[in-house]
N, C-alpha and C positions, 0 to 999 in steps of 0.2 A: 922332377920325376915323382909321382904318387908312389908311397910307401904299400906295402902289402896288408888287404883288410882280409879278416876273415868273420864271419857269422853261420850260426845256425839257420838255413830258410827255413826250414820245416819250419810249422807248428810246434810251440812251447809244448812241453810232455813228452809224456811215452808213446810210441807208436813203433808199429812193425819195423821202421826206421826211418834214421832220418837223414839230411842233406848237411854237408858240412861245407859252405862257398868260401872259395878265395881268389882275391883279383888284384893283380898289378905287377909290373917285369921282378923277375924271379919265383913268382909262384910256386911253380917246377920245380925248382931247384930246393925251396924249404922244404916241399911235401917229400920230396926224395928220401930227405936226410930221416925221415919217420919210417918211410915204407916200405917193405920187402915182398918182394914177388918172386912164389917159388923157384920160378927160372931163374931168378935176379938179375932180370932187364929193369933197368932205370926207366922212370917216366922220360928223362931228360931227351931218351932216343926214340921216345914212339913219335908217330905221326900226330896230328891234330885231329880232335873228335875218336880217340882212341880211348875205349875203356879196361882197365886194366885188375886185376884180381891179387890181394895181397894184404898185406898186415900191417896196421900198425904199431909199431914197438915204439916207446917211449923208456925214455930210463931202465932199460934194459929190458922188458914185460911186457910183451903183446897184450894192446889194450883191445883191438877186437880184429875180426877179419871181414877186410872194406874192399868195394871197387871203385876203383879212381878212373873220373873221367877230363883228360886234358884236351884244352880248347887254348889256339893259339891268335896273339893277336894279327889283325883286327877282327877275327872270324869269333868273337864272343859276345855275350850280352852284353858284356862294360865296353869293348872294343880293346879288354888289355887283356893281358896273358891269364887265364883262370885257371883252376882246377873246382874239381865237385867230388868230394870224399860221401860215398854212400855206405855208411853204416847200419847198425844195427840202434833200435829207436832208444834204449835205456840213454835215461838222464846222465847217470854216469859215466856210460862212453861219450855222448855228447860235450860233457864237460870237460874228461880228460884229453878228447883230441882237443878242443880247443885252448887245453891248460898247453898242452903241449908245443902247439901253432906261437901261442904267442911266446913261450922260453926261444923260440926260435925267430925271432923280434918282430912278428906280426901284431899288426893292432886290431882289434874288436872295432867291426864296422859301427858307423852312427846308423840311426834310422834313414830310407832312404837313400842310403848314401851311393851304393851299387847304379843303382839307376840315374842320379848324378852322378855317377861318372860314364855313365853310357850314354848322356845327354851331353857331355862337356866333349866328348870323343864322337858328337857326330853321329853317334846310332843313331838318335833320334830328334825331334824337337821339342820342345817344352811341355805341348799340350799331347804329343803323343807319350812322351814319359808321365804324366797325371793320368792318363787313360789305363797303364800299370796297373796304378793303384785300383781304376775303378774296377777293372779287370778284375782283380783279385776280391774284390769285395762283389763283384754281381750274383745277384741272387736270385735272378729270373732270365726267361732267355730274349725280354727286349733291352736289361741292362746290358747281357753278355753281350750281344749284338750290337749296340750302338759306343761299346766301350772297346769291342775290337776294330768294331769300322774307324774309330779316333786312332785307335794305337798303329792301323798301319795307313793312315795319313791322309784317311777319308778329310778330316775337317782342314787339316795343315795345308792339306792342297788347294783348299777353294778358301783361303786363307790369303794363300802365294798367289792365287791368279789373281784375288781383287788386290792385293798390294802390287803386284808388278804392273795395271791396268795407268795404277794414281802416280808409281813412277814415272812410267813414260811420259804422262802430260806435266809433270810436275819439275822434270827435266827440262819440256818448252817452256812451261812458265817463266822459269828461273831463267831460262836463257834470253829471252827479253829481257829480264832487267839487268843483264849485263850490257845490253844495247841499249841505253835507255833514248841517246841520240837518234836511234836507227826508225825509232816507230815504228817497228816492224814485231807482227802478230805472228810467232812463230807454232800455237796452241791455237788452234781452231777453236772458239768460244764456244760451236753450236754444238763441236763434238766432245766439247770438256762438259759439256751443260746434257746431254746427253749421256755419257759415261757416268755422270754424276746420280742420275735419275735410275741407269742400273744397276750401282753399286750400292745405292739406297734402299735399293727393292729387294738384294742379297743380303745384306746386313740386317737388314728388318723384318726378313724371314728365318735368319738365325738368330737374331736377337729371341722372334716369337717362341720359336722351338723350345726355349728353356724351360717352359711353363709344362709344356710333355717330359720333356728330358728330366726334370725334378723330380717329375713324380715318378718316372722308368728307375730314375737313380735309388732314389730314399721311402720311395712308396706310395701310391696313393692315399692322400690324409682323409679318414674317415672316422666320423666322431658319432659314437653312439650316445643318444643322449634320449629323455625320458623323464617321468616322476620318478622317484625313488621306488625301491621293489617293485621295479617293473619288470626285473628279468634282465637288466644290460649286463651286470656281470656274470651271469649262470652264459649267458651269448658269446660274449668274450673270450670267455674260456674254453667254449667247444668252439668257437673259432679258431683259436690259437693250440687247440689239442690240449692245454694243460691249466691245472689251478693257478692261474695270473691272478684274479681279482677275487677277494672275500666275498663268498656268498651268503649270506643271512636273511631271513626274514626281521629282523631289526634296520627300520627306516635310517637311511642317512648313513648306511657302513662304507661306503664310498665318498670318503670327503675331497681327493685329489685325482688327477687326472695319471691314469695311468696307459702307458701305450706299449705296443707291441709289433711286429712286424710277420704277415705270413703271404706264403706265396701260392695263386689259389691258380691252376691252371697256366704257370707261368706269366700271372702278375703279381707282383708286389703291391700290398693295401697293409697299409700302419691303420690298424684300428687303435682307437682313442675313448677309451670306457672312462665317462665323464660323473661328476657329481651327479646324484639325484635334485632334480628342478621342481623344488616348491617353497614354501614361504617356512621361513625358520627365523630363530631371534638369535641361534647360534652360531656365536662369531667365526669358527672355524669351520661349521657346516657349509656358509655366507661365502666365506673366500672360496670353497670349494665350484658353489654355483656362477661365480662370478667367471672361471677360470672356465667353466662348461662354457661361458657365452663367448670368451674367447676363442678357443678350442672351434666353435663352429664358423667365426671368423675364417679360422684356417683351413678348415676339413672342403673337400670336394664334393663330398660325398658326404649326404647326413640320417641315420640311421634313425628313426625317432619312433622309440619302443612303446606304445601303450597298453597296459595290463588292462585285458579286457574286463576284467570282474571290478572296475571301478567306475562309478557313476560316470556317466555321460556329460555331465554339468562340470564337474572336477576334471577332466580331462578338457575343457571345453574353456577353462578357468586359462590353461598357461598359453591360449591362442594368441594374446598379444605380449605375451614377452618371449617370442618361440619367435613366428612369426613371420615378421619383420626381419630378423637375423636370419631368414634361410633365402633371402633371394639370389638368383643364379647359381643357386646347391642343386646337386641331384636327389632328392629326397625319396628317403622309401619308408612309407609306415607299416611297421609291423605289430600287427594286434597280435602278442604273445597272452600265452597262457589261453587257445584258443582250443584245449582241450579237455575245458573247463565248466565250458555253455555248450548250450546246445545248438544247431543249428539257425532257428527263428532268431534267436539274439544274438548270433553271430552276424547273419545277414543283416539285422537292422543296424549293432553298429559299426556295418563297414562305411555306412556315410556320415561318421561324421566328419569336422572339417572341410567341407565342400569346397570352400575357399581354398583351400590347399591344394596345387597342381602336383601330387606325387602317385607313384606306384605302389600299392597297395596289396598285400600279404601278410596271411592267417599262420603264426607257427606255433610251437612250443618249444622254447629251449630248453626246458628242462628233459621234454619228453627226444629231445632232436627231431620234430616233426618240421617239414617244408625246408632245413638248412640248405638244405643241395638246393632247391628255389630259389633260395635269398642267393647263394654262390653266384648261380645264371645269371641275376639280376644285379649281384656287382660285375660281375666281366663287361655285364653290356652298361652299365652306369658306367664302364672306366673308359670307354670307347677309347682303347687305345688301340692306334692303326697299327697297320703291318709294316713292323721297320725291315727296309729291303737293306739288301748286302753293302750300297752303296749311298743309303741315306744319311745325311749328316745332323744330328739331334746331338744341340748344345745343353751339358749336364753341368758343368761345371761354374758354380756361381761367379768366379774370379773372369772366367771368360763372358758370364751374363756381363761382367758392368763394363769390360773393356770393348764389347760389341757398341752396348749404349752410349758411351763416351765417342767410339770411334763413328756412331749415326749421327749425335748431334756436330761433330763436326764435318762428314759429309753435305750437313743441311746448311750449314753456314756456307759452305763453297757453292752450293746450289742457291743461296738465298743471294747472295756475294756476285754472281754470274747474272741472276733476275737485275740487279739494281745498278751492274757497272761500276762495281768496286775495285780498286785497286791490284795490279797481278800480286804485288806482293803482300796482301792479305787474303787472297787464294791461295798464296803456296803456303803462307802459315798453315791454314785450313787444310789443305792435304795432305800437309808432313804431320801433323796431329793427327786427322785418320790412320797414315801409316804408322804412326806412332804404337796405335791403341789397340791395331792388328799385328803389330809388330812381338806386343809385350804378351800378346795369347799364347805365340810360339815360341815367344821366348830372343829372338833374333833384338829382341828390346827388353833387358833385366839388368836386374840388381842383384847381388850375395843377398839382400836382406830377403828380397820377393822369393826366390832361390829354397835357402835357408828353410822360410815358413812353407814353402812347398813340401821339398822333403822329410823336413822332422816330421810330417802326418804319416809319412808310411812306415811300413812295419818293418822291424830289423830284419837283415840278413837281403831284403830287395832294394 
């Protein structure tokens, strides 16, 4: 039998108030022994889903006045008997119901721990309890969206239909080699080799999905990069609404990479306000630019700021070490400081780099002239589709590699089927697929994989 946990959900701090959960048989019965309600009806008698109004007294001393809502099992998040104390948000009532919970031999939940137990009780399955978590953390409404469609079982399901698909045949394989006398094809080859070719095509379109999903999740990576005082950080900053990065007219004030996350129209884009790129002998300046070339490795999207009041030839200098590193980027050059020239010299140098296939925009960040431009032009650089109600968009890296592992052994039973190998290294090959599908939903775990799942979430879920 689980012991009784209790945790703060709320958010750490003060607030108007906050949530005080507890889950496991007897719940009811502890919170009773604190609670007084003016009529002095016991929780123990109400219904389920009943919220009730009354006090907590503690060692003799009403600590505040709370409404308790009781949830019985199986009809809860955990699937066990809960209660939910709604106080008032001070720190200190917070503490003292909790001081109180545990004199009454409750234990302080681990992180995650609630939702493993709503995972071990059958509420849900593996990847729909991670979906929780992303729930709780989405910050735009293509994350919200594709982290509810996971939590009620958008992915789980097309999960369950490709592993009940590899059962079925997997069953006749194996039952041939219980006959081995019999010579008898109980698994149709043409439609194991068939099935094979469609589960290949699903797997391979979720596996691709993560490359969207990442960036729905954690944000489009976008790396502003430049010579030095070009204006990347004065950008940054009015990108992000607030002083993130030092602005100076002193060359080289940006020697590390600093990142941020904002949500522009309901998408998420991490900008990445990189080292100034030019030739230095200074050693920490040097790690800096080194980390810029990195950084556009990783970005989607690449931002490359040029101060228009600098010679043509000097900005014409960093073409091959620029370059080369921006192929298959969405590139936007913005000539900042473009209220500075005059028009004639604006137009002449809007061409240069001819070689460079990017879209091209005049702003000021200092002045915020053209921002709202550059915005339109990331929404449409981020060409992110319309996730529908029922689209399944894989976010979570743990599920990227058990997809990968679970296609190259789909292709081994496919390659296995082309060349007339053996039934019993076909059925290896497709109990490892289901293996690999198995361990996304969890129907295939370990405490240890378990474990590192849920110590990432935050107390009290």
């Amino acid at each position: 039998m689980n012991d009784i946990i209790c945790a703060v959900s709320t958010p750490p701090g003060m607030g108007a108030i906050a949530v005080i959960r507890l889950s496991g048989e007897g719940s009811i019965a502890v919170t009773d022994t604190l609670f007084v309600s003016p009529s002095g009806k016991k929780l123990a008698g109400t219904k389920a889903n009943t919220v009730l109004f009354g006090q907590i007294v503690f060692n003799n001393e009403v600590t505040d006045e709370v409404l308790v809502t009781v949830f019985r099992a199986p009809h809860s998040f955990t699937g066990e008997e809960s209660v939910e104390i709604s106080c008032h948000g001070s720190v200190y009532i917070q503490q003292k119901i909790v001081e109180a919970l545990i004199a009454r031999g409750v234990r302080l939940a681990q992180p995650g721990e609630f939702t493993r137990r709503a995972f071990g009780n059958g509420k849900f399955d593996l990847s729909q309890a991670e979906a929780v978590a992303d729930l709780i953390a989405s910050a735009s409404q293509a994350s919200h969206r594709v982290a509810m469609n996971q939590m009620r079982g958008g992915f789980a399901g097309k999960l369950a239909e490709l592993r009940d698909k590899l059962l079925q045949f997997v069953s006749l394989v194996e039952l041939e080699l219980d006959f081995p006398e019999e010579d008898v094809e109980f698994a149709n080859r043409q439609k194991l080799y068939e099935l094979t070719e469609e589960i290949e095509r699903e797997i391979d379109k979720l596996a691709r999905s993560f490359q969207l999903g990442n960036a729905i999740k954690n944000g489009i990576p976008v790396a502003i990069i430049g010579e030095t005082n070009a204006g990347k950080s004065t950008l940054l900053n009015l990108l992000l609404n607030e002083e993130k990065a030092i602005v100076s007219d002193i060359h080289g004030t940006t020697r590390d990479v600093i990142e941020d996350t904002v949500n522009i129209s309901g998408v998420s884009f991490r900008f990445i306000d990189t080292a100034g790129i030019r030739h230095t002998t200074d050693t920490i300046e040097t790690m800096g630019i080194e980390r810029t070339f990195q950084k556009i490795g990783q970005a989607s999207i690449v931002l490359w700021m040029i101060d228009l009041t600098t010679p043509v030839e000097k900005i014409e200098s960093l073409v091959e070490s620029i370059v080369p590193k921006l192929a298959d980027k969405h590139v936007l050059l913005l000539f900042n400081k473009a209220d500075l020239l005059p028009d004639a010299e604006r137009v002449e140098k809007e061409h240069i780099l001819p070689e460079l296939k990017a879209e091209r925009l005049f702003i000021s960040a200092k002045k915020q002239q053209n921002t709202d431009v550059l915005q339109q032009l990331l929404l449409k650089a981020a060409a992110i589709p319309q996730i529908g109600e029922h689209d399944v968009i894989v976010t979570n890296l743990r599920h990227y590699e058990a997809l990968v592992k679970a296609l190259e052994a789909v292709r081994r039973v496919k390659e296995g089927l082309e060349i007339g190998i053996s039934s019993d290294f076909i059925s290896q090959d497709i109990r490892e697929c289901m293996f690999y599908l198995g361990e996304i939903t969890g129907q295939i775990s370990t405490d240890e994989i378990l474990g590192n799942i849920f110590s990432k979430f935050c107390i009290g879920k």
